[in-house]
C-alpha positions as CSV (number, residue, x, y, z in Angstrom):
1,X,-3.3,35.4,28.8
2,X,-2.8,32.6,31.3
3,X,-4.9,34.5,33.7
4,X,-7.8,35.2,31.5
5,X,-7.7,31.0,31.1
6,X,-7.4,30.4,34.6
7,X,-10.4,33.0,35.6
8,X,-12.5,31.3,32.8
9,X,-11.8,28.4,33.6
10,X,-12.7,29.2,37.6
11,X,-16.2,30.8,36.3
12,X,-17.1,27.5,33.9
13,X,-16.2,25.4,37.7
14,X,-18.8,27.8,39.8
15,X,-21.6,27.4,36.7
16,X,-21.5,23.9,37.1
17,X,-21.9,23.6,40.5
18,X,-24.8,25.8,40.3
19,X,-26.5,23.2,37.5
20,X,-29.2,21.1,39.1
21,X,-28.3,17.3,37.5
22,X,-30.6,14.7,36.8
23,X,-29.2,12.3,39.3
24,X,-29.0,12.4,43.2
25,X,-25.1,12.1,45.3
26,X,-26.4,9.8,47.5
27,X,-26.0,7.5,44.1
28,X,-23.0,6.1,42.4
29,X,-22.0,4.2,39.4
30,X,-24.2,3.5,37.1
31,X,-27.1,3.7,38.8
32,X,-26.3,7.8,39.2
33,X,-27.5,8.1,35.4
34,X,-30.2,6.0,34.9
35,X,-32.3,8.4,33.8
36,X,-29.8,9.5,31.3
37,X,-29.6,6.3,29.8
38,X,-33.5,5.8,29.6
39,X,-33.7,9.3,27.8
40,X,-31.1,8.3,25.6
41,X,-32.0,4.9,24.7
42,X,-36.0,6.4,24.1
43,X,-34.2,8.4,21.5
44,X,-32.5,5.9,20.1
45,X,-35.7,3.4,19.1
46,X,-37.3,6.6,18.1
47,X,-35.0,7.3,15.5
48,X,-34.6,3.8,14.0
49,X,-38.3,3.5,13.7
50,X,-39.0,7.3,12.0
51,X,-35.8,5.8,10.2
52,X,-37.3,2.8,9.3
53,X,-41.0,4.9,8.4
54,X,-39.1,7.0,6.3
55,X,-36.8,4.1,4.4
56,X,-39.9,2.0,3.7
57,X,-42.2,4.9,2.0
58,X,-38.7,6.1,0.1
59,X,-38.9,2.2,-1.1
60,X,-42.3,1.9,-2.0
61,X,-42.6,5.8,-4.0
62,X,-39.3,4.6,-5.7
63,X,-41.0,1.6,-6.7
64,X,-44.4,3.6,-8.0
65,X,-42.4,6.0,-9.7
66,X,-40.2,3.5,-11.5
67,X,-43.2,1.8,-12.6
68,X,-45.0,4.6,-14.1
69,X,-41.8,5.6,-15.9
70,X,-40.9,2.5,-17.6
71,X,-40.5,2.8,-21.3
């Protein structure tokens, strides 16, 4: 058992040196994933304003619909 981990575990290692990463050795710190933060954060203002689109229009067809409905 311990040697099917080890082998696995050996094979996951070689996989990820073969990977081609976003960011260059020569770089280090936080400079190293600057595009992965740029990616991220363009992802993140994406969603809060589609979650901002889809709160407002929620708002407003509540709105309609509780006005047509009133008794």
């Amino acid at each position: 058992m311990l040697k099917k981990i080890n082998n696995y575990i050996q094979e996951v290692q070689t996989e990820l040196q073969k990977a081609q990463w976003p960011w260059s050795n020569e770089e280090s710190g936080l400079k190293r994933f600057r595009e992965l933060w740029s990616s991220s954060l363009v992802v993140i203002i994406a969603m809060l304003l589609m979650g901002g689109y889809i709160s407002f229009f929620d708002f407003i067809t509540i709105n309609i619909i509780g006005f047509l409905t009133r008794a």
